[in-house]
Backbone as a printed PyTorch tensor [residue, N CA C, xyz], in Angstrom:
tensor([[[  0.8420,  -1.1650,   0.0000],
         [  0.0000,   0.0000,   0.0000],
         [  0.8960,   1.2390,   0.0000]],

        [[  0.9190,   2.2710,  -0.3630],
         [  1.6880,   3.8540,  -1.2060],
         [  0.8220,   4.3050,   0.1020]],

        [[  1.8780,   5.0720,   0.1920],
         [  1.3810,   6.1510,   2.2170],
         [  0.8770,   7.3340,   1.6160]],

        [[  0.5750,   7.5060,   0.6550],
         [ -0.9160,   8.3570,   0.4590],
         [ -2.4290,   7.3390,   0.6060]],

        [[ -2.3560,   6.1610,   0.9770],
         [ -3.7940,   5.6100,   1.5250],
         [ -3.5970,   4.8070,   2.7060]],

        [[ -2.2520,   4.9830,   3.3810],
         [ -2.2420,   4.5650,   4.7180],
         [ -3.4180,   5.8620,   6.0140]],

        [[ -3.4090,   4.9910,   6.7290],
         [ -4.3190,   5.8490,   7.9810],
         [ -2.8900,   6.7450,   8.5510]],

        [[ -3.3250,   8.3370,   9.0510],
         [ -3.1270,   8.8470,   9.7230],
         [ -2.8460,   8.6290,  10.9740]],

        [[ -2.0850,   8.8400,  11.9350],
         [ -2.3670,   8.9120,  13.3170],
         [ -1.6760,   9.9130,  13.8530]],

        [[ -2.0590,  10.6580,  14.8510],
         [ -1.6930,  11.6700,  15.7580],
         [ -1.0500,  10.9800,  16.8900]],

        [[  0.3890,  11.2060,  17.1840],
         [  0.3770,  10.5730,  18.4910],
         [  0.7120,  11.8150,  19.6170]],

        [[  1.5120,  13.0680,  19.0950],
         [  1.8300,  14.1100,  19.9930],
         [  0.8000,  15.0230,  19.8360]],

        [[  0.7450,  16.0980,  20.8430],
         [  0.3020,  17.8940,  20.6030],
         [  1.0700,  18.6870,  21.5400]],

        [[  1.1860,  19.9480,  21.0360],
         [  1.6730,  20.4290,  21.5040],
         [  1.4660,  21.8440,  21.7350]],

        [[  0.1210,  22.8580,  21.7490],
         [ -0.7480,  23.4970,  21.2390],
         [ -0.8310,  24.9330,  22.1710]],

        [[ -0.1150,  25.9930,  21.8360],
         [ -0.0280,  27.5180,  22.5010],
         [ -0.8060,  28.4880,  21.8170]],

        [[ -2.2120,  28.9760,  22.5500],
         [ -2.8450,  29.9500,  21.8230],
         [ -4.4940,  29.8160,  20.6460]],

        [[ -4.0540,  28.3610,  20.8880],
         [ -5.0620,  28.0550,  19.8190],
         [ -6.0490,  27.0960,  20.1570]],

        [[ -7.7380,  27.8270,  19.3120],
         [ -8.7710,  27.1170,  19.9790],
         [ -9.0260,  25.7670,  19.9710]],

        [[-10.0950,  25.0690,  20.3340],
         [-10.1270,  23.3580,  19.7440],
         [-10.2300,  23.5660,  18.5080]],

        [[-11.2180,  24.4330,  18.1750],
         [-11.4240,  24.2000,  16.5000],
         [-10.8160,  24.4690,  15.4390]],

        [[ -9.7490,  25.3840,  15.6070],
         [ -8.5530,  25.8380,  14.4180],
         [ -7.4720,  24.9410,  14.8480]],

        [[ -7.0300,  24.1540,  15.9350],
         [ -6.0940,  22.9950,  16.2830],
         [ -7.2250,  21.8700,  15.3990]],

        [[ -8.2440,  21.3220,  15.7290],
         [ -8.8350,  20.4320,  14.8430],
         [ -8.7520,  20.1250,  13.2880]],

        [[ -9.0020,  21.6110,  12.8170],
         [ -8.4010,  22.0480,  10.8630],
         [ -7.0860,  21.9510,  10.9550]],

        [[ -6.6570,  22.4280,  11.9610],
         [ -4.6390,  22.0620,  11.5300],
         [ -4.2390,  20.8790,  11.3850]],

        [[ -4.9410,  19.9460,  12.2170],
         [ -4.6140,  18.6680,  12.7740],
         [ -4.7950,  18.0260,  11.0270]],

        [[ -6.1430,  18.4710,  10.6830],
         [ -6.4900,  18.0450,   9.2260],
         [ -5.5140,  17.8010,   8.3120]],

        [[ -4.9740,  19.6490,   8.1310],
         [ -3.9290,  19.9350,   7.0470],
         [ -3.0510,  19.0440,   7.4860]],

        [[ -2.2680,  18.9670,   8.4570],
         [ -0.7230,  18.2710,   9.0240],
         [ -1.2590,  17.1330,   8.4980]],

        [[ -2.3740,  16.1260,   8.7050],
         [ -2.6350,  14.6480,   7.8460],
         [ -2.9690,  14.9360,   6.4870]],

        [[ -2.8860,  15.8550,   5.8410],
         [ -2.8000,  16.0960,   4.6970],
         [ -1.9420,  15.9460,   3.8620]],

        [[ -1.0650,  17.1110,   4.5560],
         [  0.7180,  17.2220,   3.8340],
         [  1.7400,  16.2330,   4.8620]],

        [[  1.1100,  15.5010,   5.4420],
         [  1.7880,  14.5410,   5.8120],
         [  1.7200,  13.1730,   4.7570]],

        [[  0.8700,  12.7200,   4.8550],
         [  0.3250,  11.8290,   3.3150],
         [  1.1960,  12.5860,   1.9440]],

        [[  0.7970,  13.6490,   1.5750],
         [  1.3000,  14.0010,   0.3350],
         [  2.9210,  13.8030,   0.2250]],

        [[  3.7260,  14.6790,   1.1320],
         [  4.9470,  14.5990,   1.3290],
         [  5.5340,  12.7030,   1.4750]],

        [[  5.0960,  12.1090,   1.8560],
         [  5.2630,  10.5830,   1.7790],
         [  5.7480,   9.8860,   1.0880]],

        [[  5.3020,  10.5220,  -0.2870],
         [  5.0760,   9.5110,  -1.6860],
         [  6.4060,  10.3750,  -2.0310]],

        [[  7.2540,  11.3440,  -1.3480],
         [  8.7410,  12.0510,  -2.3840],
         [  9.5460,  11.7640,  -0.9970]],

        [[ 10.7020,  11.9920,  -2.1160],
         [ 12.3350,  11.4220,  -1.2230],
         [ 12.1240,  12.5070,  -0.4060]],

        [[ 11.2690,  13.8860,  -0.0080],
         [ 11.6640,  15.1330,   0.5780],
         [ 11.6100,  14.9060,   2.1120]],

        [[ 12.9850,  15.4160,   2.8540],
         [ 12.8720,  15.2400,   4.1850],
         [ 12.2310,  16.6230,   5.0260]],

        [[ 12.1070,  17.1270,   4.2370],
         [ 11.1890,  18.6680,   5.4030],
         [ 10.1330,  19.4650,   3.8330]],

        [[  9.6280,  19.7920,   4.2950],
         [  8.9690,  20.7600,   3.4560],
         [  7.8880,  21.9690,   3.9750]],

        [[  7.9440,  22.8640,   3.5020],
         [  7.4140,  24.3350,   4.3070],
         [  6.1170,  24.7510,   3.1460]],

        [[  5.1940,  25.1390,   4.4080],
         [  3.7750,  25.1300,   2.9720],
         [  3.3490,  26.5870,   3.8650]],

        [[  2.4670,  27.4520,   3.1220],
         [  1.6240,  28.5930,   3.5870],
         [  0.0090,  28.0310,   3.4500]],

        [[ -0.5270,  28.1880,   4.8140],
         [ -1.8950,  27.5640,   4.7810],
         [ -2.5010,  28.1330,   4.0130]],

        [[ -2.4970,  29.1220,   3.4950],
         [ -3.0290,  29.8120,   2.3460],
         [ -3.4460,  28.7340,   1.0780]],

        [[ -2.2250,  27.9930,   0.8950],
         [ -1.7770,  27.0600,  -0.4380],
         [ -3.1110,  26.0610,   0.0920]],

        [[ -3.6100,  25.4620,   0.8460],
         [ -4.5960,  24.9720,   1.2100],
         [ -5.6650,  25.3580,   0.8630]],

        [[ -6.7560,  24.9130,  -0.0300],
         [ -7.9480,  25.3370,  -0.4620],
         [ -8.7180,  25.8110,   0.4480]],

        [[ -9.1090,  24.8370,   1.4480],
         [-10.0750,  24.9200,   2.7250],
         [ -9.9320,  25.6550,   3.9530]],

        [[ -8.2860,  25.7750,   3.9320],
         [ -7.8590,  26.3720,   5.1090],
         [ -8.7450,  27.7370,   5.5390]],

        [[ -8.8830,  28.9630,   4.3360],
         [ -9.1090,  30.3270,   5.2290],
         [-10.9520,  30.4890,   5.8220]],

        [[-11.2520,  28.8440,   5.0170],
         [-12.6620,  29.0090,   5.5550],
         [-13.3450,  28.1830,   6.7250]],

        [[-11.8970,  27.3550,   7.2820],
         [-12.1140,  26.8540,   8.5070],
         [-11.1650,  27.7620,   9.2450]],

        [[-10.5890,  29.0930,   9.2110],
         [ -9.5700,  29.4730,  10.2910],
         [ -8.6020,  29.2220,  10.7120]],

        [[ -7.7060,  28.8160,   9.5820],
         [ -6.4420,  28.3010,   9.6250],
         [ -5.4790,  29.3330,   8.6110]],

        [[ -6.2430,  30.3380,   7.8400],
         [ -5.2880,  30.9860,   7.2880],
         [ -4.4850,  31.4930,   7.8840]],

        [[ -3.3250,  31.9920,   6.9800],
         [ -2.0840,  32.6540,   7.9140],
         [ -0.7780,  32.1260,   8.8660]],

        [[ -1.2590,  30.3460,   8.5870],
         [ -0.3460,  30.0270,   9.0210],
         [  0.9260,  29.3460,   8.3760]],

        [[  1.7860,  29.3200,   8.8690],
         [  3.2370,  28.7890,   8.6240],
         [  3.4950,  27.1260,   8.9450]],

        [[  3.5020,  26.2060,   8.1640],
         [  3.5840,  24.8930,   8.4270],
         [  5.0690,  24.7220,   7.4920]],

        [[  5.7560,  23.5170,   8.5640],
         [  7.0050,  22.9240,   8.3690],
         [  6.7020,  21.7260,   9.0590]],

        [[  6.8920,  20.6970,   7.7780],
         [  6.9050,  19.2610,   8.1120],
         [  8.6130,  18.7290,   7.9270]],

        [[  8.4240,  17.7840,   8.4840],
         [  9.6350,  17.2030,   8.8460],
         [  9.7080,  15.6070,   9.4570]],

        [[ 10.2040,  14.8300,   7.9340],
         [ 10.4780,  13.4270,   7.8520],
         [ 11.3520,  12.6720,   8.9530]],

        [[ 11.4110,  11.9340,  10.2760],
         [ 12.1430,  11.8820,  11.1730],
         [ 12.2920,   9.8130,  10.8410]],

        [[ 13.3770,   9.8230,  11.5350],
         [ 13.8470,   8.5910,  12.0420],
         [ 14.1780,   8.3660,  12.8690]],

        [[ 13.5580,   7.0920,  13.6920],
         [ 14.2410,   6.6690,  15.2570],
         [ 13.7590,   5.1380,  15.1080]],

        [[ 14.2990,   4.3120,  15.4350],
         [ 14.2990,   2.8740,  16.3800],
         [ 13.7800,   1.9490,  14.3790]],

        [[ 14.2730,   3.3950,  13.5450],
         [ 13.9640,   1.9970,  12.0350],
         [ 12.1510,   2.6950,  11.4910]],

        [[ 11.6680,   3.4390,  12.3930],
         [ 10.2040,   3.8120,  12.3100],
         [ 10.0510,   5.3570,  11.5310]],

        [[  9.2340,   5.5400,  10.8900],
         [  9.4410,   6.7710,  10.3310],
         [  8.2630,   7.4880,  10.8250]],

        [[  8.4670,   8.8900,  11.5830],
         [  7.6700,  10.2510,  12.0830],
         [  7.7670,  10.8140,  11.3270]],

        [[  6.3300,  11.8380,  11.4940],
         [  6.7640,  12.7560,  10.6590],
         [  5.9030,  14.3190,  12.3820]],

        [[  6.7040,  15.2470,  12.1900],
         [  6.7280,  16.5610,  12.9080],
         [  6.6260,  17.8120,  12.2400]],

        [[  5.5130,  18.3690,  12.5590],
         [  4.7680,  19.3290,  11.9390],
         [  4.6810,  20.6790,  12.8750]],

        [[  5.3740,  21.9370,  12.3460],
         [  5.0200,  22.7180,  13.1880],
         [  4.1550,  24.0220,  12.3620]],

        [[  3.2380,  24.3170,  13.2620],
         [  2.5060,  25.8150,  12.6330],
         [  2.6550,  26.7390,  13.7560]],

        [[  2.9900,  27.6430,  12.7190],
         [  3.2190,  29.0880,  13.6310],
         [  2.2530,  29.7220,  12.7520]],

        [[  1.8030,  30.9900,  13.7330],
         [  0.8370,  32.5930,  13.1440],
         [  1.4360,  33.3250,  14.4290]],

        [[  2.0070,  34.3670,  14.1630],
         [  2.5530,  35.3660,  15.4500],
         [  2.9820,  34.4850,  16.6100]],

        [[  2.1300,  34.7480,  17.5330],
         [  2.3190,  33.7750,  18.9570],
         [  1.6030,  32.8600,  18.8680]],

        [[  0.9220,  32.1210,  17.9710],
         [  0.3140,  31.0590,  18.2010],
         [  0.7990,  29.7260,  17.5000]],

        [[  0.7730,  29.1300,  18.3700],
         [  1.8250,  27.6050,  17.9890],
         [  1.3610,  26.2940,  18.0850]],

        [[  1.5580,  25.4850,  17.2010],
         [  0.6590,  23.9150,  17.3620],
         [  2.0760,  23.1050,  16.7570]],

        [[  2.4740,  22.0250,  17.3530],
         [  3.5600,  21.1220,  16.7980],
         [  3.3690,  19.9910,  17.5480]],

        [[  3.1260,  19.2770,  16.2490],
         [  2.4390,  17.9290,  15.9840],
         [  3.2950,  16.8360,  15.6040]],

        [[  3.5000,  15.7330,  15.8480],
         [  4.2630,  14.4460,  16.1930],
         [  3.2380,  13.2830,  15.3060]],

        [[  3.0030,  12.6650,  14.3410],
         [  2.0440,  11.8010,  14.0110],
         [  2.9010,  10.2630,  12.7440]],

        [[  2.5090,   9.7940,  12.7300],
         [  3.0450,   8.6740,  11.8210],
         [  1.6270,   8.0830,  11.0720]],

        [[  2.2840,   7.2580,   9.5740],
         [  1.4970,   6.6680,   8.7000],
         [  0.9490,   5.5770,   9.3610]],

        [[  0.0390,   4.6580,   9.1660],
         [  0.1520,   2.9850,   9.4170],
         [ -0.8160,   2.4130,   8.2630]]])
């Protein structure tokens, strides 16, 4: 199975400033461009939530996302951080 149709999972949060419901749409995007980024050799990649269709109409515009392909124990993470000014969400999740 190609890890653009593996399941998502969240296993960290890490969340300064931000409500349930714009952490909920982030959570979205991060399993989004987590899947997409998957299927390329790329070990980090930086997106503007903007570039997201859905984003400015669930309240996620404006933000700054950096994903980042990790390795430990043979298992592959992937770590997602969004910034907007002071508000911060960085996310820890893997394929399965």
């Amino acid at each position: 199975m190609t890890n653009r149709y593996k399941r998502a999972v969240i296993e960290d949060i890490s969340c300064h400033g931000i409500d349930d419901a714009t952490q909920s749409n982030l959570l979205d995007l991060f399993e989004h461009a987590m899947k997409s980024i998957a299927t390329t050799l790329a070990r980090e990649a930086r997106f503007d939530t903007a570039d997201f269709a859905s984003a400015p109409q669930h309240g996620c515009g404006g933000f700054h996302l950096i994903v980042s392909r990790l390795r430990a124990d043979g298992r592959e993470t992937w770590r997602g951080e969004f910034s907007k000014g002071d508000q911060q969400l960085t996310v820890f999740g893997c394929l399965e």
